[in-house]
N, C-alpha and C positions, 0 to 999 in steps of 0.2 A: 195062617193063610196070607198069602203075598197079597199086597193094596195094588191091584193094576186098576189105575187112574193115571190118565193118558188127558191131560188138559191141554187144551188145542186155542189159539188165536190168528186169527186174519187179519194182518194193519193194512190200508190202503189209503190214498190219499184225502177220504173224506169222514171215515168211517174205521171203526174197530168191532169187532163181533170174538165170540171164544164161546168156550163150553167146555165138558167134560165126557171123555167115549171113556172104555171097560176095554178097548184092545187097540193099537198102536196104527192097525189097519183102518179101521172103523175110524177112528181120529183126522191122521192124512185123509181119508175118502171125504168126511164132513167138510174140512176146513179146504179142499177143493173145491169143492161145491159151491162154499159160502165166499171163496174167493175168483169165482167166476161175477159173482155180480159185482165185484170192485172194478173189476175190470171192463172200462167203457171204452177204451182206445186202443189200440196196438201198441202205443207209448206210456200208456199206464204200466204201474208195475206193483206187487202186492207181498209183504213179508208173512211168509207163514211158517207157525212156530209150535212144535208138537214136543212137550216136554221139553224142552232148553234147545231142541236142536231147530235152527231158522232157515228156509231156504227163501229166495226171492223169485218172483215168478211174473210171467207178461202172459199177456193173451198165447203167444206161440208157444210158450214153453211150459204151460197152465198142466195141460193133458200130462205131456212124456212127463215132468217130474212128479207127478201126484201119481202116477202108473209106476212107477222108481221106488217111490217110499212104500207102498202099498204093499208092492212086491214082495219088497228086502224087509217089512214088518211082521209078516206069514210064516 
């Protein structure tokens, strides 16, 4: 039986939060979520990290890239 464990991290300038999802989707959709409250400014910006791969995200690009990874995870 394959181990799909999909550990997920938000860095932000104050704060780190992470966990563990069962599916690649369900991972990115969390760690979206949980990096939406990092984000308190349009100039904020948040590393999020779903099994080794990191994207960096702001308030404007929060949505379209977490709808990218979700997508291409399915």
């Amino acid at each position: 039986m394959a181990n799909n464990r999909f550990e997920w991290t938000v860095k932000g300038s104050e704060r780190t939060q992470g966990g563990i999802k069962y599916t690649a989707a369900d991972a990115w959709a969390i760690a979206g979520k949980r990096a939406a409250g990092h984000l308190k400014s349009t100039i904020d910006s948040a590393a999020i990290t779903v099994n080794g791969e990191t994207i960096s995200v702001t308030q404007n690009t929060l949505a379209r890239e977490i709808a990218a990874k979700v997508k291409a995870s399915k």
